[in-house]
N, C-alpha and C positions, 0 to 999 in steps of 0.2 A: 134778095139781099138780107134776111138773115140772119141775125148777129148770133142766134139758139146753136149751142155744138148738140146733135143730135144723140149722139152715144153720151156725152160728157155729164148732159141732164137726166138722163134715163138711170143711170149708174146712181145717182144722189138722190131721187126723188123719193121721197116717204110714203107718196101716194101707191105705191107699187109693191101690193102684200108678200112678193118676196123678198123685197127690202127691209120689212118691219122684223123688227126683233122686240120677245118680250123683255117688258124691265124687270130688273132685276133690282133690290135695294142692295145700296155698300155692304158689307160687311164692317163691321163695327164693334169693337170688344167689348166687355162689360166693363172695363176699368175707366174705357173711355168714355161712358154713356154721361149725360148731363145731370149735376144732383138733382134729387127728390125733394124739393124744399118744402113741400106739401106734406112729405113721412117725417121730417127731422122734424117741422114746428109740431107735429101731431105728437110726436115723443115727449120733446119742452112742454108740451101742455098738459100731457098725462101725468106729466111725473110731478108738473108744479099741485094738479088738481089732486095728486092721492098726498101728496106731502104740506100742501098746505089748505087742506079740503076745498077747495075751491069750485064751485058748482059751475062755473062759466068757464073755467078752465075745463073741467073734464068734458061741456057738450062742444066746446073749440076743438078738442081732442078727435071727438067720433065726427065732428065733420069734416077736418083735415084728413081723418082717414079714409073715409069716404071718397074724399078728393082724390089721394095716394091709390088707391083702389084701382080705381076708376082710369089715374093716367099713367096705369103699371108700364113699365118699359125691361125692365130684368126681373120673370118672374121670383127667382130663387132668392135673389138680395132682398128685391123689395117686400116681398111676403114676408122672409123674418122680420123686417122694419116696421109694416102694416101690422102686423098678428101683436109685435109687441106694444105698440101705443094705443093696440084699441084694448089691448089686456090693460094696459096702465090706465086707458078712458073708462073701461068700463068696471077697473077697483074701486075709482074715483068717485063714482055713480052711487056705486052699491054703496061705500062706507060715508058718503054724503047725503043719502036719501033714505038706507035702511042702519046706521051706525048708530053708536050712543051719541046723545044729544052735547053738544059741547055746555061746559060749564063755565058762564066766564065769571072774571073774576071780583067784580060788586058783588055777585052772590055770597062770597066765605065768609063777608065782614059782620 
């Protein structure tokens, strides 16, 4: 007595390697993908660090990017994203650590 339909289980069972199928991921557009908020704060921070020399800004910068790197999802968008804020991290760098010395201003008087 029973209660198992004998065809009905065998037809559904996953344990049964002809039943397995490989996954496959959705397909997913790039317009659709989730933002990078990792590439866009890396940019605000490149751009604050080369425009208002800011040394904490620019090393925020290379490790946001780093970050962006690391959890790429659309090569093509994000690399220009990536490339540009670590160009704007590492202007930042250079004209903060090898630029002319700021002159403030108690000095003129």
């Amino acid at each position: 007595m029973s209660s198992h339909n004998n065809s009905a289980s065998s037809a559904n069972d996953p344990r049964q390697p002809s039943a397995a199928k490989p996954y496959s991921p959705p397909m997913v557009l790039p317009q659709d993908l989730p933002v990078d908020y990792a590439g866009f704060i890396a940019v605000i921070f490149g751009v604050a660090g080369v425009m208002f020399r800011y040394k904490l800004c620019s090393w925020l910068a290379i490790i946001f990017c780093a970050q962006s790197l690391v959890n790429m999802r659309n090569v093509e968008n994000d690399l220009k994203q990536v490339s540009m804020a670590s160009m704007f991290a590492i202007m930042g760098l250079v004209t903060n650590y090898l630029g002319p010395a700021r002159h403030s201003p108690q000095a003129q008087k």
